[in-house]
N, C-alpha and C positions, 0 to 999 in steps of 0.2 A: 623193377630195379635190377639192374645185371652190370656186372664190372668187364673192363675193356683193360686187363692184366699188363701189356704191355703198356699201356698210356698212363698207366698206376688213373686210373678215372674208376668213378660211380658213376652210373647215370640213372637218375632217379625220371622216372616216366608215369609217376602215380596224379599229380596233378594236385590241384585246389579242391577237394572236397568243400563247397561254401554254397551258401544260399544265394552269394554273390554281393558285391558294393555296398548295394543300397540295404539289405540286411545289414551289413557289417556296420554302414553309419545310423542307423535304429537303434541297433545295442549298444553302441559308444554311447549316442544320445542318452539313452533311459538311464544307462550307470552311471554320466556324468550329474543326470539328473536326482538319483536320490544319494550320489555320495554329495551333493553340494545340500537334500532337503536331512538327512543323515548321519551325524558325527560318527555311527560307528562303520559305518561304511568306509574303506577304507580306501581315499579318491587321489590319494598324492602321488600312488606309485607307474611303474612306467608300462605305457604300453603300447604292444610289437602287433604291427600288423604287416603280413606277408600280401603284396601287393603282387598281380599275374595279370598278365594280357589276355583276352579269354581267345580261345583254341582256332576259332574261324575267324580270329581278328586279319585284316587286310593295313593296319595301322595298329602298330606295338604300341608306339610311342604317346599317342591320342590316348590308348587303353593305358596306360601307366597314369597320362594325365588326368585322366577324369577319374580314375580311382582315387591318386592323390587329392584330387581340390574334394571329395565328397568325402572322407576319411576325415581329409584335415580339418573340415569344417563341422565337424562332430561334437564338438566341444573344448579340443581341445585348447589351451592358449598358443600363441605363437612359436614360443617356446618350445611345446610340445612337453613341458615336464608340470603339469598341470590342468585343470580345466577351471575354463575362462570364466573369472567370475562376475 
C-alpha cells in the first residue's frame, strides 16, 4: 500500500487473501444451511462479498461473471436480503 500525494490516491496492492469462489460459495452454502436448520443462528442479516478478477486473468469481465452467478447461487434469494427458502 503507498500513497501517490499529488493525486491525493491510496493504492492498495495487497490483493484477495481467499481460498477463492468456490470456497466462498461452500461457506455461504453451510451458514445458509444451519441458519434455515437453526433459530438461533442468526440468517436475516446482510452479506458483503468482495468479488476480484484473479491476477493472470486475460478476461476481467468473464472473472466478475463467474464469481457473481456462483456467490449468487449460494443460497441467497434474489433479493439478496435473505436466504431462499
Amino acid at each position: 500500500m503507498f500513497r501517490i500525494p499529488e493525486l491525493k490516491a491510496t493504492i492498495n496492492r495487497y490483493g484477495f487473501n481467499s481460498l477463492g469462489a468456490d470456497a466462498v460459495e461452500d461457506n455461504l452454502q453451510a451458514f445458509g444451511a444451519k441458519a434455515k436448520a437453526d433459530p438461533l443462528v442468526k440468517g436475516s442479516g446482510l452479506v458483503g462479498v468482495n468479488l476480484g478478477k484473479n491476477k493472470m486473468s486475460k478476461d476481467a469481465a468473464q472473472d466478475y461473471s463467474i464469481g457473481q452467478a456462483g456467490v449468487g447461487q449460494a443460497g441467497l434469494d434474489q433479493s439478496g436480503m435473505g436466504w431462499a427458502q
